[in-house]
C-alpha positions as CSV (number, residue, x, y, z in Angstrom):
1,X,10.1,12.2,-31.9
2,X,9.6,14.2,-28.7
3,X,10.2,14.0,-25.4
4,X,8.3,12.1,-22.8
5,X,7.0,12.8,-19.6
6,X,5.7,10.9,-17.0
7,X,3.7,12.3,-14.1
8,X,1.6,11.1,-11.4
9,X,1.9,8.9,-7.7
10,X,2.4,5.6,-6.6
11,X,0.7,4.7,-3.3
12,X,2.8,2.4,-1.4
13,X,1.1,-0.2,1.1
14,X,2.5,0.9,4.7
15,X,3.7,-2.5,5.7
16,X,6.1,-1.8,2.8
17,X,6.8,2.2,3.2
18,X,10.0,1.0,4.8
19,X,11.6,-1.1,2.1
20,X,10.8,1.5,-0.3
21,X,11.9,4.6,0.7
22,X,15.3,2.7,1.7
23,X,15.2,1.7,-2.2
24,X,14.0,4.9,-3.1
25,X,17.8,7.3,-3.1
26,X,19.3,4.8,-4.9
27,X,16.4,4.5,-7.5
28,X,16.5,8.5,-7.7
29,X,20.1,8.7,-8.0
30,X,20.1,5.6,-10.9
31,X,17.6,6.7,-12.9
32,X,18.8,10.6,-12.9
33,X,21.9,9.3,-14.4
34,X,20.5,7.6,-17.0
35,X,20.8,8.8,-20.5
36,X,18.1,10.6,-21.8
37,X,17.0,11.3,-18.6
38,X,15.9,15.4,-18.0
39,X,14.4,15.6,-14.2
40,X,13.1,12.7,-12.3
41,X,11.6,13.7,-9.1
42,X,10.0,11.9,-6.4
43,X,8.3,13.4,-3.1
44,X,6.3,12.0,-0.3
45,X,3.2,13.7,0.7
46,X,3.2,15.0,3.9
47,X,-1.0,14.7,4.1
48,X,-0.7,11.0,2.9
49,X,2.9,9.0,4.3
50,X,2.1,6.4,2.0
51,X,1.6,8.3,-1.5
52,X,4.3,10.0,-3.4
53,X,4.3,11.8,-6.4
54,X,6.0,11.5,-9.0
55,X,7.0,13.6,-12.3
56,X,9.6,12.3,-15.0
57,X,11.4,13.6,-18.3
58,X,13.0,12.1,-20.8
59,X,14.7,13.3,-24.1
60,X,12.8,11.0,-26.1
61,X,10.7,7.6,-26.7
62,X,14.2,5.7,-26.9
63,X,15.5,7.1,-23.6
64,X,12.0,6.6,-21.4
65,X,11.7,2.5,-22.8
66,X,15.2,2.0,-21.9
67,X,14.5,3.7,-18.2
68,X,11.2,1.2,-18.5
69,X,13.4,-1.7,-18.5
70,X,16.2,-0.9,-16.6
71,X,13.5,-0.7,-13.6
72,X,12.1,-3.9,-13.8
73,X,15.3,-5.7,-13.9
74,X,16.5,-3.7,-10.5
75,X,16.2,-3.8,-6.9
76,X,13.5,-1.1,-7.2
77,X,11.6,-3.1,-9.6
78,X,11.5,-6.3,-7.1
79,X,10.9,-3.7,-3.8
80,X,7.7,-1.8,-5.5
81,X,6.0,-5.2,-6.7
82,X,2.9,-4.4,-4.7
83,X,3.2,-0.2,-5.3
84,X,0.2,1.2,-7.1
85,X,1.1,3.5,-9.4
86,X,-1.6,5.9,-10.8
87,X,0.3,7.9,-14.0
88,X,0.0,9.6,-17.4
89,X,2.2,9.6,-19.9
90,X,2.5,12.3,-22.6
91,X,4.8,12.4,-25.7
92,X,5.6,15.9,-26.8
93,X,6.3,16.7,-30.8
94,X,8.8,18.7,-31.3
C-alpha cells in the first residue's frame, strides 16, 4: 500500500465564500494534524475569489479514508455542502 494524493479545486458559490473561508483555518489546521497526514494545502485563486485549489498527502489508503470521514462528520463537512469540488485521486505503490 502507497500513499495517496489528492489534488484539484473546489469552487465555492459566493453567497457562501464567507462561511467557508471562516471554516477554512480550522479545517487546514485539523486535517494537518491528522495521522497519516503529509501536506495538505489549500489556496484561493487570486483570478477566480471563489475557486481554490487544493493538493493533499497522505501516508497511505488507511490514513486518507479516515481524513474522508472525519470531514463529513465536521463543521467543514456541513459548511461546504454546496462546494463543488473537481479532484483526482492517485494511489502511489511503493
Amino acid at each position: 500500500m502507497g500513499k495517496v494524493i489528492l489534488s484539484g479545486y473546489i469552487d465555492i458559490p459566493e453567497s457562501e465564500l464567507e462561511i467557508v473561508t471562516t471554516a477554512l483555518e480550522k479545517h487546514i489546521e485539523l486535517t494537518r494534524n491528522e495521522t497519516g497526514c503529509l501536506i495538505f494545502e489549500v489556496t484561493q485563486s487570486h483570478e477566480l475569489p471563489t475557486r481554490f485549489t487544493v493538493y493533499e498527502e497522505f501516508t497511505d489508503k488507511t490514513a486518507f479514508e479516515s481524513h474522508q470521514i472525519r470531514v463529513k462528520a465536521s463543521e467543514w463537512g456541513r459548511v461546504t455542502g454546496n462546494v463543488k469540488r473537481t479532484y483526482s485521486i492517485e494511489e502511489q505503490n511503493v
